[in-house]
C-alpha positions in Angstrom: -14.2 -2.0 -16.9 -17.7 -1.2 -16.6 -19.0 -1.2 -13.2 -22.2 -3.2 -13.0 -23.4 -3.7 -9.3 -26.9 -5.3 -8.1 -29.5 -5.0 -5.4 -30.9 -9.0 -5.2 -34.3 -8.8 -2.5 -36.7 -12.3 -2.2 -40.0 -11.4 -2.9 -41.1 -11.2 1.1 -44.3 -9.1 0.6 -42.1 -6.3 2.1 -39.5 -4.2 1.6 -37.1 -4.1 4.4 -35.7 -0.3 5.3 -31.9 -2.3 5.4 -33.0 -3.2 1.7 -34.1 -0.1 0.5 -30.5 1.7 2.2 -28.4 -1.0 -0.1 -30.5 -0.2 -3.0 -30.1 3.2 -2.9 -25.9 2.7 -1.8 -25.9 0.5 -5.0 -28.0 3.0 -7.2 -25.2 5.7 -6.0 -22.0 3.6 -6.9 -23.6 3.0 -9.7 -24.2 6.6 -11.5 -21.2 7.8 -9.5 -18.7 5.7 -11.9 -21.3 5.8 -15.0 -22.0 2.1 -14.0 -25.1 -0.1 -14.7 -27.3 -0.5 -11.3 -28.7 -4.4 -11.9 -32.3 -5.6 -10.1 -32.7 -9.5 -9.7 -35.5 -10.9 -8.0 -34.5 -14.1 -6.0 -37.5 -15.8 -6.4 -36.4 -19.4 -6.2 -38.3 -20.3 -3.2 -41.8 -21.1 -4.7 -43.6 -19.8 -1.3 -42.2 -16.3 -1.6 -42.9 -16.1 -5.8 -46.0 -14.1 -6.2 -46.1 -11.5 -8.9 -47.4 -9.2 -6.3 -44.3 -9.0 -4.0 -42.2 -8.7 -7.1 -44.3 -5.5 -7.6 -44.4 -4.0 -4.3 -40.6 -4.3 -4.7 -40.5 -2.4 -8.1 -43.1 0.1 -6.5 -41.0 0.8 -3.1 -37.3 1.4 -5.3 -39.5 3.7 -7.5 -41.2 5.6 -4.5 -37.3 6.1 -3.4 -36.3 7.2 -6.5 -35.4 4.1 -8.5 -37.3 4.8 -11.5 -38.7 1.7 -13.6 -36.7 1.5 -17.0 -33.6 3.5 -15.2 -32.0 -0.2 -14.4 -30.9 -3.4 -15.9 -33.8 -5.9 -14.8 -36.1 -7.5 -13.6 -33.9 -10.3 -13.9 -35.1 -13.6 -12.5 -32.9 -16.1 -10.5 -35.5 -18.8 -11.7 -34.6 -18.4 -15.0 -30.8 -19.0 -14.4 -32.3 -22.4 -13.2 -30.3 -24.4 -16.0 -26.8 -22.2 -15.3 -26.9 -23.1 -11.2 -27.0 -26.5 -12.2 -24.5 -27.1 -14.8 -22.1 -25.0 -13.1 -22.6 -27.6 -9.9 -22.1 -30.3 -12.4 -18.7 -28.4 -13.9 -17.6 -28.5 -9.8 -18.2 -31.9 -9.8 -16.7 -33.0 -12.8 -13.3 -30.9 -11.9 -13.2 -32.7 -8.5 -13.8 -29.6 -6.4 -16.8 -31.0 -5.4 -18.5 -34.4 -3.9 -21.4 -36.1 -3.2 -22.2 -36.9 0.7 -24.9 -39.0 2.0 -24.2 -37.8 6.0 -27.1 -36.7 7.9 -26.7 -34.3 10.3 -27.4 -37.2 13.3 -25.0 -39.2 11.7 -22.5 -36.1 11.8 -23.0 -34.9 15.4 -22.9 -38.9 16.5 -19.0 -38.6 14.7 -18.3 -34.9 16.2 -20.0 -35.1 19.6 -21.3 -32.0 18.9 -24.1 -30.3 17.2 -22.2 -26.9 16.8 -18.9 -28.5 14.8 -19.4 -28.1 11.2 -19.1 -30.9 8.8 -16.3 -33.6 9.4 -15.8 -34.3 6.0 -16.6 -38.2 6.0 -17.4 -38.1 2.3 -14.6 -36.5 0.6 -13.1 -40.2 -0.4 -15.9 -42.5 -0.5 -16.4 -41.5 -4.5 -20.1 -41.3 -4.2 -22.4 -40.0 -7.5 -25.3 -38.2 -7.5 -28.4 -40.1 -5.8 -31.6 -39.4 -3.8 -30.8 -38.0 -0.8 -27.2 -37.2 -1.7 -26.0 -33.3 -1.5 -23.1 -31.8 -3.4 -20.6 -30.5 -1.1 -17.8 -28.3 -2.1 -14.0 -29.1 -1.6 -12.7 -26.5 0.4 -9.0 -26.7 0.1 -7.1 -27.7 3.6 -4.3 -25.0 3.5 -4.3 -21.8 2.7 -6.3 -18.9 3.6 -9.0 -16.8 1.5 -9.1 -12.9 1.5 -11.7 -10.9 1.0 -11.1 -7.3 -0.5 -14.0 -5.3 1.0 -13.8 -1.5 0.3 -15.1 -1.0 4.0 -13.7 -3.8 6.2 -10.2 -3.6 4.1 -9.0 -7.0 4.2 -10.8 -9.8 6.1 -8.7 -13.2 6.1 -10.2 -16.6 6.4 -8.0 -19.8 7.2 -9.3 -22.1 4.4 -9.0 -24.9 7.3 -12.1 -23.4 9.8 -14.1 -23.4 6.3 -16.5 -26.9 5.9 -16.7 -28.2 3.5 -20.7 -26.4 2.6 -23.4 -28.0 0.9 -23.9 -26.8 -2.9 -26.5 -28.3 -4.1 -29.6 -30.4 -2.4 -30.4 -33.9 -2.3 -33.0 -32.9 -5.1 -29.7 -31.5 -7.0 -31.6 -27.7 -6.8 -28.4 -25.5 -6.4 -28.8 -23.5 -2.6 -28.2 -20.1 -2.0 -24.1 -20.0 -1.9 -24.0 -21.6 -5.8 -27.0 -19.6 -6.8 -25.7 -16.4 -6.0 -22.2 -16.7 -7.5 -23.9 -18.1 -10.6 -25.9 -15.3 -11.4 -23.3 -12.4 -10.6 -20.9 -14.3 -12.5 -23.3 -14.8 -15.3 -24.5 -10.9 -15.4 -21.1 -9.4 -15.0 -21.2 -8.3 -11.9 -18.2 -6.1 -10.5 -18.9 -4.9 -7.3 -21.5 -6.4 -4.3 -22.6 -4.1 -2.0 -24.3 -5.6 0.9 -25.2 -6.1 4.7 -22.3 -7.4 6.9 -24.7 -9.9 7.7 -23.7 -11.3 4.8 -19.7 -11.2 5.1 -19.6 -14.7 6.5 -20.4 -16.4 3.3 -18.2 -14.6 1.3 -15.0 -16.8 1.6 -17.5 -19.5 0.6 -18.8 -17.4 -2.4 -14.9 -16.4 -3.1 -13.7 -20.1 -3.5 -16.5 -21.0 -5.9 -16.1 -18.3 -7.7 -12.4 -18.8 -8.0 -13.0 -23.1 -8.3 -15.4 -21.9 -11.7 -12.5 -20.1 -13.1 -13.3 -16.5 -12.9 -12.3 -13.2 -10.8 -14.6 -12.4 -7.8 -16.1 -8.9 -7.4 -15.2 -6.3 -5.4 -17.2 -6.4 -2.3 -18.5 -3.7 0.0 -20.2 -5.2 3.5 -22.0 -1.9 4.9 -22.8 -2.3 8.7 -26.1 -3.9 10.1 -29.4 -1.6 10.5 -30.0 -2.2 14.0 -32.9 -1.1 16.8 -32.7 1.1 20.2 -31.5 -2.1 21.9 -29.0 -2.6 19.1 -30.4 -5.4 18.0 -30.4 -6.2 14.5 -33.9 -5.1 13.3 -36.2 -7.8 12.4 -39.6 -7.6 10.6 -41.2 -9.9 13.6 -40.6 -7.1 16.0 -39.9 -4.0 15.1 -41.0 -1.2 12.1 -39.4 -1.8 9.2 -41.4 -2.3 6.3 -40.7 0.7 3.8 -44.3 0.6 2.4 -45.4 1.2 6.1 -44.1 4.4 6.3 -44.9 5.6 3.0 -48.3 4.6 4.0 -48.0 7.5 7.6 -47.2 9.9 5.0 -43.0 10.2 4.9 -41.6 12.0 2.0 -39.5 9.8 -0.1 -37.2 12.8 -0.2 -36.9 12.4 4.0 -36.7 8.9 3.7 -33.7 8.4 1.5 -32.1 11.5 3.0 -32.2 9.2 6.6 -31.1 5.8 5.3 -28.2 7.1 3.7 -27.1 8.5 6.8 -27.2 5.0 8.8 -23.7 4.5 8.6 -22.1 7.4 6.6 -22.6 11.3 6.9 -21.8 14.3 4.6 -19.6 16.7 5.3 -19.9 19.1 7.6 -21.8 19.5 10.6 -25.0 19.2 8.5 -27.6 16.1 8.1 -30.4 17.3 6.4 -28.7 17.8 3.0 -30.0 17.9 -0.9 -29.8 14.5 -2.7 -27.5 16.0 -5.6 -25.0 16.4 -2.2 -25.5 13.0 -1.1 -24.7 11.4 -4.8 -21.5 13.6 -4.9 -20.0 13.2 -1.4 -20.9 9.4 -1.1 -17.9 7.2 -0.5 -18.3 3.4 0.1 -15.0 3.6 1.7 -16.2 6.3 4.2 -19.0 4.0 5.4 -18.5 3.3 9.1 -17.8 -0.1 10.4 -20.2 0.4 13.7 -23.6 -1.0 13.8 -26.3 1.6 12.1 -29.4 2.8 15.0 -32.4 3.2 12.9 -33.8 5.8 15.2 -38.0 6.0 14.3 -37.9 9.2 16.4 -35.2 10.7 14.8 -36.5 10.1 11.3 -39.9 11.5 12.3 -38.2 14.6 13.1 -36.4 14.7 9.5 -39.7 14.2 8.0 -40.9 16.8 9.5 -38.4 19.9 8.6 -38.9 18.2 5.1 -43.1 18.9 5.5 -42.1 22.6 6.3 -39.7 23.1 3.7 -42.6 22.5 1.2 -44.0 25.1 -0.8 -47.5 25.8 0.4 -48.5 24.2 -2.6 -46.6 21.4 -2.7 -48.2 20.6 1.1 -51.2 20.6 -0.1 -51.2 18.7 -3.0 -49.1 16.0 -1.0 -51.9 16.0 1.6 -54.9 15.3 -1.1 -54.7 11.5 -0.6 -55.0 11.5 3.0 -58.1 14.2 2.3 -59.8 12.4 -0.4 -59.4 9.0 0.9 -56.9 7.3 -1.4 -54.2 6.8 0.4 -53.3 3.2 1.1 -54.7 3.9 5.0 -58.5 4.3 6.4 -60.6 6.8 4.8 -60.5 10.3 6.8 -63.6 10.3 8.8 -65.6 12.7 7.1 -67.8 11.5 3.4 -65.9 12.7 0.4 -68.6 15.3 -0.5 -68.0 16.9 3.2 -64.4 18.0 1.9 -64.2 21.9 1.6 -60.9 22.6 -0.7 -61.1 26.2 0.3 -61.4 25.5 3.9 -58.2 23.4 3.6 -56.6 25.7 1.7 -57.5 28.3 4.3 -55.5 26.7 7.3 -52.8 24.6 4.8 -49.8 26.8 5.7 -50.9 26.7 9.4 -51.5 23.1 9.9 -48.0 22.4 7.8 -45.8 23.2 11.0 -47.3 21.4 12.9 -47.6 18.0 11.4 -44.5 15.2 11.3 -46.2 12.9 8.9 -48.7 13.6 6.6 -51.3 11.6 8.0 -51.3 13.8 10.7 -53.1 16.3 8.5 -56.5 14.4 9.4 -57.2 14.8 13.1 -55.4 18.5 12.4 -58.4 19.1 10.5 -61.5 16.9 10.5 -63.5 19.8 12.3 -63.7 21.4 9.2 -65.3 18.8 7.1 -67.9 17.3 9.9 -71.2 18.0 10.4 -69.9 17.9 14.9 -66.4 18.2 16.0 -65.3 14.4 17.0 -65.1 15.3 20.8 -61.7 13.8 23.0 -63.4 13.0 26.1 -60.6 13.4 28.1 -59.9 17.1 26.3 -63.7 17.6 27.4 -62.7 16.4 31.0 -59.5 18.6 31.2 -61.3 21.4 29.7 -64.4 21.7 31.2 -64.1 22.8 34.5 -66.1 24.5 36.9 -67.1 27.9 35.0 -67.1 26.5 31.5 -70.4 26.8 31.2 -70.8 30.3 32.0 -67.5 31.5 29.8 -69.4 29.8 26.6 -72.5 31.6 27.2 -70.7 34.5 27.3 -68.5 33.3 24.8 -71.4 33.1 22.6 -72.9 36.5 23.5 -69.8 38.1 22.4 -69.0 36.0 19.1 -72.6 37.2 18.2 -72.3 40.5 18.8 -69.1 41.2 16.5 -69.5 43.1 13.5 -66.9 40.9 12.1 -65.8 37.4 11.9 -62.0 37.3 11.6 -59.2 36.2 13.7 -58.4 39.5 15.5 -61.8 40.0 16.1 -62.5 36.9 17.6 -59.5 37.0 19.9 -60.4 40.7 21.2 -63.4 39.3 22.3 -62.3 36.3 24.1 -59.5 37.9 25.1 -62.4 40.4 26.8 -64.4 37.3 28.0 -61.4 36.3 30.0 -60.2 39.2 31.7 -64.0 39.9 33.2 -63.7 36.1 34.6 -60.1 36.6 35.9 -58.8 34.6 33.1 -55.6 35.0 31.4 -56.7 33.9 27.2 -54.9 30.3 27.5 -57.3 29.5 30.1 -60.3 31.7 28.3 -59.9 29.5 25.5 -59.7 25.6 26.6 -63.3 25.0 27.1 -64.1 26.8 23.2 -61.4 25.0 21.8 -62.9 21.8 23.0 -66.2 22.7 21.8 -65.2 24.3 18.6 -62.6 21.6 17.3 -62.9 18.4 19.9 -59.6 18.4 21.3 -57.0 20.9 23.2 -54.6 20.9 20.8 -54.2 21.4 17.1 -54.7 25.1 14.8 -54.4 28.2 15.9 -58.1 28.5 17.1 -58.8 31.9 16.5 -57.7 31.0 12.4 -59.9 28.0 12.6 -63.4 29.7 13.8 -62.4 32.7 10.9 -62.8 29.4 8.8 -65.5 27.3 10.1 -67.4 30.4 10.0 -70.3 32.3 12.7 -72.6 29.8 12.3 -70.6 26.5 12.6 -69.0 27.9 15.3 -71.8 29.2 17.1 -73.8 25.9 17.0 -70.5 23.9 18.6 -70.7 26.1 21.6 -74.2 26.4 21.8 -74.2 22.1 21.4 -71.5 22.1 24.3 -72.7 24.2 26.5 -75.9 21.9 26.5 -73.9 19.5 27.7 -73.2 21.0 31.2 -75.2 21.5 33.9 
């Protein structure tokens, strides 16, 4: 048997991290037993069916490393239109399913309440199909249904607490349940590897598959991404568009490294492992059962040892959109002609361990590229205490004086400014950090003055010290 799995996203207009982790568990199972890794688009609902979220979903798997042409798909669930139908008319016609005209007032009036499922009013009255009518399916009374998950082992369902679930509308357009068996029956599907959100429908998805004559998958319900509260995480309150933190600059290398961790871990005492580890050591049935913390602060710190484990030259290049300006964020605040390669490349392995996200890289370095540092008023305030102005004149007498404008020379002579003012050099510097790059932390400054140069750097402190009294 040829395993063929799927990963089945709506078209949202973003691509939920919980997706993108079932993607990649998918894509894993997948080339792990020389299987075929299936992408359908759900796109039935005509208000999430724009070509542009069907894109930004083929983008996001590709920026993770599900490369376009390296899968069976796009398939459609629109075009199976003619399948969802005819297969609710097959459940119909073999008397495992029935029309019911009940609303749901007329359902709670019988019940007495609005929480007990359906009462099953309709099973007998022999009704065909009519406006306003929905196709419900016969779930047998006895019994029970079991679900072979290679996680949760074996979850049972007493057939008898199962209603008996709509199946198709009063329009006769097929809802989710039918839809969904449909189309993995229809591709082949072997295995479905999903959220546990999901595990409640799947003695409803079982029956029909069995009621349409046909073995159901294996299935694989991976625990729910959830936030610091533990609640589940939910694109109305919480971070979890994918695109957004490609966007801040996280390497897709960092990225997939943390999502396959929510819920599973390699071996050893290690996290931060090479993908060819991950695809090798992964095991669906070694996938915890417990709730998965997506941990924004914990990821940020992956994403970081991943910026530093870049070859220099790698760093840069990675850093050109944010530089340049095309990167899907704002512009960098200086004009693309203002950007010195040089001077980048000057400070790149600096500025590299010290950043988390590549966007970072901008306020690291913007006082290279404009004309005047953008000054932090509260830096100013904190630095600029009584006696800054006298240490940046003599700041500035003794910058001008040196025969030579590099790191070491610069520090000597701080260094010297200090000790005649009682100063240890953290406290020598402040006020010509401030007034060299705008804020009091970021580069090494003595590296950043070798780089700005004598005369940039002497016009900032002239330009601040103007500023006191």
């Amino acid at each position: 048997m040829t395993v063929r799995v799927r990963f089945a996203p709506s078209p949202t207009g973003m691509f939920h991290v919980g997706g993108a982790r079932s993607a990649l568990q998918n894509w894993i199972y997948a080339k792990q037993h020389e299987g075929v890794f299936v992408l359908r688009i759900e796109d039935t609902d005509a208000a999430r069916n724009k070509p542009e979220w069907t894109e930004g979903i083929l983008t996001a798997l590709e920026w993770i490393g599900i490369a376009r042409g390296s899968y069976e798909g796009p398939h459609f669930q629109s075009a199976n239109a003619g399948e969802h139908r005819a297969a609710a008319e097959r459940l119909h016609a073999g008397g495992r399913a029935y029309y019911c005209d009940c609303t749901r007032d007329q359902v709670q009036a019988r019940t007495g309440s609005q929480y007990q499922g359906y009462d099953g009013f309709c099973r007998d009255r022999g009704l065909g199909p009519g406006e306003g009518r929905a196709l419900r399916f016969r779930t047998p009374d006895e019994g029970e249904t079991v679900v072979v998950d290679l996680i949760r082992g074996e979850p049972t369902f007493e057939n008898k607490l199962i209603e008996d679930f709509v199946i198709a509308r009063g329009d006769g357009s097929p809802v989710f349940l039918l839809a969904n068996v449909v189309d993995d029956l229809t591709m082949g599907i072997t295995h479905v590897i999903r959220a546990e959100e999901h595990l409640p429908n799947t003695p409803k998805q079982q029956l029909l598959w069995e009621a349409l004559g046909a073995t159901p998958p294996i299935w694989a319900h991976v625990p729910v991404v959830v936030n610091e509260k533990r609640q589940k995480l939910s694109k109305r309150r919480d971070k979890v568009a994918l695109e957004a933190y490609r966007d801040e600059g996280y390497l897709p290398d960092a990225m997939r490294n943390y999502l396959m961790l929510l819920g599973w871990a390699p071996s050893g005492d290690r996290e931060i492992v090479p993908w060819s580890v991950i695809e090798s050591e992964f095991r669906l049935e070694e996938v915890n059962l417990s709730p998965a913390f997506f941990d924004e602060k914990k990821l940020r710190a992956f994403n970081g040892e991943y910026i530093r484990a870049l070859p220099v030259e790698q760093f840069i290049e990675e850093c050109r959109p944010w530089l340049t300006g095309t990167a899907t964020i704002p512009p960098p605040p200086w004009q693309p002609e203002e950007f010195d390669e040089a001077a980048f490349n000057a400070v790149a392995e600096l500025a590299q361990t010290r950043i988390a996200v590549l966007s970072e890289i901008v306020p690291n370095v913007d006082f290279l590229f404009l004309a005047d540092p953008l000054i932090d008023e509260g830096a100013w305030a904190k630095a600029m205490k009584p006696g800054a102005a006298e240490l940046l004149d003599a700041a500035v007498v003794a910058f001008e004086a040196l025969p030579q404008w590099d790191a070491e020379s610069l520090k000597a002579a701080l260094e010297q400014v200090g000790t005649e003012r009682g100063l240890k050099l953290g406290k020598a510097q402040a006020p010509v950090r401030v007034a060299v790059t705008g804020r009091t932390v970021g580069l090494p400054l003595f590296e950043s003055m070798e780089v700005l140069g004598r005369e940039r750097t002497l016009t900032r402190l002239r330009a601040a010290r103007l500023r006191l009294p």
